[in-house]
LOLUMGU-387918 format. One line per 5 residues: number of its first residue (from 1); their letters; for each residue x, y negated, z of N, C-alpha, C, O. Coordinates in Angstrom, 3 decimals. Atoms other than C-alpha are relative to their C-alpha. Example, Ala and Ser with C-alpha at 12.3 -4.5 7.8 and 13.67 -1.06 7.14 Angstrom:
BEGIN
1	as	0.890,1.190,0.000,12.300,4.500,7.800,0.900,-1.200,0.000,1.936,-1.181,0.665  -0.820,1.190,-0.060,13.670,1.060,7.140,-0.770,-1.090,0.730,-0.261,-2.198,0.899
//
This chain:
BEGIN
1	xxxxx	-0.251,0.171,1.418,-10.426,-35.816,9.335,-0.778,1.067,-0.758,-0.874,2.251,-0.433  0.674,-1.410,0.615,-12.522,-34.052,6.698,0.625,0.698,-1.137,1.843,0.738,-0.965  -1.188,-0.680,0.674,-11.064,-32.131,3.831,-0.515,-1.426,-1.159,0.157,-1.500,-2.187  0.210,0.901,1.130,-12.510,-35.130,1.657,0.992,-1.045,-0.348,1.467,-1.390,-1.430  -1.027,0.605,-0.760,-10.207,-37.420,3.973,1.473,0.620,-0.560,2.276,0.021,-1.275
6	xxxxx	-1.653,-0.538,0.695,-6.994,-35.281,3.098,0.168,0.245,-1.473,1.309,0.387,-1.913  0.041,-0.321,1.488,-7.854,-34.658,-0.620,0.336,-2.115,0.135,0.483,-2.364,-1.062  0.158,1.166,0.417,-7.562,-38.917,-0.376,1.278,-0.290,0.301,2.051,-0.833,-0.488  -1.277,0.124,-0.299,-4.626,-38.858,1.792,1.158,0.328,-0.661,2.063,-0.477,-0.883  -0.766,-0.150,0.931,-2.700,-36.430,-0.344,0.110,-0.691,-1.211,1.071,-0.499,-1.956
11	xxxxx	-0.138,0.446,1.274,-3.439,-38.434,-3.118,0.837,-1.605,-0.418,1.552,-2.009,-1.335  -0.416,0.954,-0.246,-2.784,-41.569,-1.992,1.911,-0.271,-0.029,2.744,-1.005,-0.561  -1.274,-0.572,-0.702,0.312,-40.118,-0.359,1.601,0.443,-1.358,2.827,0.426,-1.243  -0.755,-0.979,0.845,1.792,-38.390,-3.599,0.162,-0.720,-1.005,1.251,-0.915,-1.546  -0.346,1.092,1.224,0.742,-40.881,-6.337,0.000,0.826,-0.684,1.000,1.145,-1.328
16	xxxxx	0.390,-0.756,1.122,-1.373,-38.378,-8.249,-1.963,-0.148,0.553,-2.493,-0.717,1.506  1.275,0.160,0.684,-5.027,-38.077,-9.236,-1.115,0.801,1.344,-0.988,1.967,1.718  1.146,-0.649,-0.528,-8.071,-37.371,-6.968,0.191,2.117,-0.102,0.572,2.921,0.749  0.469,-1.332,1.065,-8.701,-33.782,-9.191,1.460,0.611,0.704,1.484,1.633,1.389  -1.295,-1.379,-0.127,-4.728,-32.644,-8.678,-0.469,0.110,1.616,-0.730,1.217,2.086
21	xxxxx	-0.253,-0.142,-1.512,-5.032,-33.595,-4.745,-0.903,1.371,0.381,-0.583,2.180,1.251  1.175,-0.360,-0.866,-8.587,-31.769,-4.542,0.732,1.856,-0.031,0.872,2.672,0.880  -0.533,-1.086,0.611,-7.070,-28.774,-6.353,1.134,0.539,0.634,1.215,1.767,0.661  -0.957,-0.588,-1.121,-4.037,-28.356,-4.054,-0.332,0.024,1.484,0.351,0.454,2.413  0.384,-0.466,-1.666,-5.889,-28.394,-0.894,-0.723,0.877,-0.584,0.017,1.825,-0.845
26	xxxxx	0.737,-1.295,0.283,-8.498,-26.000,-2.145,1.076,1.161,0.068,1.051,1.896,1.055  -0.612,-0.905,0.364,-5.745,-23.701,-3.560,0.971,0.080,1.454,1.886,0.889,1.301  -0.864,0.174,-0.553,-3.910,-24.344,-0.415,-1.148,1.055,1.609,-0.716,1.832,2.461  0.307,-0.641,-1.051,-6.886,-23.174,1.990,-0.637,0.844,-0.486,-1.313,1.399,0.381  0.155,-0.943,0.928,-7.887,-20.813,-0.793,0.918,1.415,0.831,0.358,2.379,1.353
31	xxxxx	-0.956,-0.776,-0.295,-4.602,-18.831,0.267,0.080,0.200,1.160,0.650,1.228,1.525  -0.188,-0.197,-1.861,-4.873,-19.336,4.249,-1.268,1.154,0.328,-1.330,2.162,1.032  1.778,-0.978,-0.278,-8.735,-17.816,4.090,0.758,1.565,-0.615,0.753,2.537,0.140  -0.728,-1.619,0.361,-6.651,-14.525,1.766,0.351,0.659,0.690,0.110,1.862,0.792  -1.215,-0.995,-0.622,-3.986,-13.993,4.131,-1.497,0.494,1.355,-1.858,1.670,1.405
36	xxxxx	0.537,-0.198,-0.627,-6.642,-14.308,6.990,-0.755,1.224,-0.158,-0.591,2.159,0.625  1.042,-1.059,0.596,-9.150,-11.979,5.399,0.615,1.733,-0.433,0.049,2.808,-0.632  -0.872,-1.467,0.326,-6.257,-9.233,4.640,0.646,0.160,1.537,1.489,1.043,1.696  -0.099,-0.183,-1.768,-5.858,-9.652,8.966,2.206,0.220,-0.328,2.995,1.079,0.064  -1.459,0.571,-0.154,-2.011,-11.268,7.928,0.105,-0.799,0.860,-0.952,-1.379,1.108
41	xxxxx	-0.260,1.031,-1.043,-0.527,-13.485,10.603,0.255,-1.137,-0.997,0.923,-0.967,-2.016  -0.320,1.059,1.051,-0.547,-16.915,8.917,1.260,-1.389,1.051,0.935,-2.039,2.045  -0.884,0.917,-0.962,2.428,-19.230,10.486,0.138,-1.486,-1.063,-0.007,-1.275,-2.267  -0.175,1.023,0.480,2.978,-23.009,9.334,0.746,-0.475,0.897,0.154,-0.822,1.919  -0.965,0.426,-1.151,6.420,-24.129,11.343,-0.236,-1.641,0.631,-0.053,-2.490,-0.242
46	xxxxx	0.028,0.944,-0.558,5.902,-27.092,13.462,-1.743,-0.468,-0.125,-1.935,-1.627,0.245  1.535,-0.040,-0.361,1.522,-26.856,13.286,0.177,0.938,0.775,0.638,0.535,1.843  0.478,-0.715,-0.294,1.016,-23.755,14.301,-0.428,1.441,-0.729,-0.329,1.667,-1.935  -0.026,-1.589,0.910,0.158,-19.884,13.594,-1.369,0.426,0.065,-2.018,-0.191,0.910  1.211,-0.515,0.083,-3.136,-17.955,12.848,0.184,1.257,-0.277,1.028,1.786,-1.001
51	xxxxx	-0.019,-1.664,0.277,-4.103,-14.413,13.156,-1.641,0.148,0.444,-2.419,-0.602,1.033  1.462,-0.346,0.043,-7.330,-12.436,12.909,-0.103,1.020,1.899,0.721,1.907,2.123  0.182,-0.793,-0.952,-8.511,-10.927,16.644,-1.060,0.977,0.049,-2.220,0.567,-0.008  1.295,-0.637,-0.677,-10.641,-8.126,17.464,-0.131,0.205,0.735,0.837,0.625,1.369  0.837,0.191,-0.576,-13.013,-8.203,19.484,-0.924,0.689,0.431,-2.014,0.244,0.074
56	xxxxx	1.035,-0.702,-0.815,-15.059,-5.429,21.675,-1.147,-0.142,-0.346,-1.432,-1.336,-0.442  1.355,0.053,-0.334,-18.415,-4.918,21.412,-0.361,0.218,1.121,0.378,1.009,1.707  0.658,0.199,-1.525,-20.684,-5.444,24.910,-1.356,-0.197,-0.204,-1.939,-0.631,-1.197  1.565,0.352,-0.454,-24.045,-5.603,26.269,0.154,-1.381,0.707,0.982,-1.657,1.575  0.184,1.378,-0.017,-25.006,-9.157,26.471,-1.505,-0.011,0.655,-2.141,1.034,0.790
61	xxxxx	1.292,0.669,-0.559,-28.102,-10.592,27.917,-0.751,-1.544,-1.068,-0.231,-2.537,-1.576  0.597,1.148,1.119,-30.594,-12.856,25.784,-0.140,-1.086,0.952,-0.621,-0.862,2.063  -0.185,0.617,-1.512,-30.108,-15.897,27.850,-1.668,-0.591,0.152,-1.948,-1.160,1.207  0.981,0.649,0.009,-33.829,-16.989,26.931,-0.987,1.088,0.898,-1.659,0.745,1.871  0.661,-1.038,-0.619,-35.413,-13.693,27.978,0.625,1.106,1.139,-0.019,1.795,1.929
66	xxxxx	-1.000,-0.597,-0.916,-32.746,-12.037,29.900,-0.188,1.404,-0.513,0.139,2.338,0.218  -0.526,-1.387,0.728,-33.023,-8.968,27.186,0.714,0.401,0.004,1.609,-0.243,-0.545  -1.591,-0.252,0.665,-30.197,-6.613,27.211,-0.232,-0.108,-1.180,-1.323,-0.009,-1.742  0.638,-0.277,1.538,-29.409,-6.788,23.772,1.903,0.795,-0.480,2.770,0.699,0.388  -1.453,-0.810,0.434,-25.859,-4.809,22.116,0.574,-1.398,-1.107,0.074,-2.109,-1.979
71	xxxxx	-0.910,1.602,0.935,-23.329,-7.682,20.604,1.122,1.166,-0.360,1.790,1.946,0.318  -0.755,-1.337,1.169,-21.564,-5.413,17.895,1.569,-0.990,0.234,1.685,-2.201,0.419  -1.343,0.135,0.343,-17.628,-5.499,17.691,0.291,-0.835,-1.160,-0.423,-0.610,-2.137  -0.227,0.806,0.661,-16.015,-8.269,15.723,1.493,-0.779,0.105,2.293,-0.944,1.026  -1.676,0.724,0.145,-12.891,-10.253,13.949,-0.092,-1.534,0.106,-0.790,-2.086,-0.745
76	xxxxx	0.366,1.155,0.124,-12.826,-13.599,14.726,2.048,-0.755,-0.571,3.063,-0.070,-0.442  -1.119,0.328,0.232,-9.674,-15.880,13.459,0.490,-1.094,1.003,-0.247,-2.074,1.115  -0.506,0.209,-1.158,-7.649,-17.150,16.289,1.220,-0.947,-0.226,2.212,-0.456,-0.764  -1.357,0.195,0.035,-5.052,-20.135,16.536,0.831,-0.490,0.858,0.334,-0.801,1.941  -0.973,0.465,-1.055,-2.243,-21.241,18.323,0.877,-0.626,-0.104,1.843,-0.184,-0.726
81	xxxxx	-0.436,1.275,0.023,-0.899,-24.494,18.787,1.188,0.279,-0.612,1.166,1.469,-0.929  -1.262,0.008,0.072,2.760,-24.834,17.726,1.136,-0.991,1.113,0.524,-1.722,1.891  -0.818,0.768,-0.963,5.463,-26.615,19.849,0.004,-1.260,0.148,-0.271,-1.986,1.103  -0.397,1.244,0.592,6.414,-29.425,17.722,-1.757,-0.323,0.187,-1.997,-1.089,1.120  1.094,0.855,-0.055,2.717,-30.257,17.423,-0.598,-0.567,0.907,-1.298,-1.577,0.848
86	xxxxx	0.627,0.369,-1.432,1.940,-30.104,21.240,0.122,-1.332,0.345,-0.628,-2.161,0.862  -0.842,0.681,-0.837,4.305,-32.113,21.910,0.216,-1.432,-0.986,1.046,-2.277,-0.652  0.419,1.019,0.593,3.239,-34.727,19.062,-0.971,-0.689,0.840,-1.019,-1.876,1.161  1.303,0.436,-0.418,0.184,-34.853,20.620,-0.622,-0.821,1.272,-1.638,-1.494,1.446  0.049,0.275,-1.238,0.851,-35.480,24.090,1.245,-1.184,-0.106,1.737,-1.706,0.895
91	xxxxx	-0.970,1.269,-0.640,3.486,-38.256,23.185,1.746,0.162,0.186,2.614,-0.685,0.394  -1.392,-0.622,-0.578,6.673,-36.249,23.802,0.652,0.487,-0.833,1.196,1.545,-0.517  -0.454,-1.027,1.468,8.002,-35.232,20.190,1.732,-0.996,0.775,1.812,-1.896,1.610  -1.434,0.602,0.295,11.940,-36.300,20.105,-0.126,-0.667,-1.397,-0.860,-0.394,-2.348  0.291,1.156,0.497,12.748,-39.365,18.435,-0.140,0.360,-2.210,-0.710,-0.103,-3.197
96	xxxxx	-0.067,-0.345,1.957,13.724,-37.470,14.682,-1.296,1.360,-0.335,-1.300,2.121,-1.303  0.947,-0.877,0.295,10.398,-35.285,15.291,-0.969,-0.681,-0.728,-2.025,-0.057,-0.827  1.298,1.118,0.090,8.171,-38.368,13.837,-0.559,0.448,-0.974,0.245,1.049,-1.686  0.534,-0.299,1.257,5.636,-37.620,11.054,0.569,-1.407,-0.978,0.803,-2.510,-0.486  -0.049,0.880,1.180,6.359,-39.663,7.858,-0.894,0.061,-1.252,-1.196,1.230,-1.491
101	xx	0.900,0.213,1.220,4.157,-40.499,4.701,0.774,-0.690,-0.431,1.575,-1.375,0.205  -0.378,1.028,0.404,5.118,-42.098,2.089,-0.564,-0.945,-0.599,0.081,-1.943,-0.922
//
């Protein structure tokens, strides 16, 4: 799904305007990229949680030339499944776990 896809879905979904939908997902991953970027744990109950990791720096190898070369220390953002979603995914939610739209 792209975010073009869920700006259509929410809209569809809500029974409001293109513009409000686009405007509450923006503002919605507006606020996930913040918390991320201030290295907050971001949780959403029954998706899943996000947090920022760091990450070592190492001597790497250029795989074209087999250069050492130095791969500098870094934050990358990291997530992790949630329960309820696994267990959407694979088929196995309990029967009052179902997604709904309206």
């Amino acid at each position: 799904m792209t975010k073009s896809e869920l700006i259509e879905a929410l809209a569809k979904a809500e029974g409001i305007t293109l513009k409000a939908a686009e405007i509450a997902v923006n503002v919605t991953f507006q606020s996930m990229e913040l918390a991320l970027v201030r290295a907050d744990r971001l949780e959403i109950r029954g998706f899943g949680s996000f947090k920022v990791k760091d990450y070592d720096g190492y001597k790497g190898r250029n795989p074209k030339t087999g250069a050492l070369i130095e791969v500098s220390s870094k934050k990358l953002p990291f997530f992790k499944v949630g329960k309820e979603l696994k267990e959407r995914v694979n088929g196995t939610e309990s029967a009052n776990a179902r997604i709904t739209v309206k």
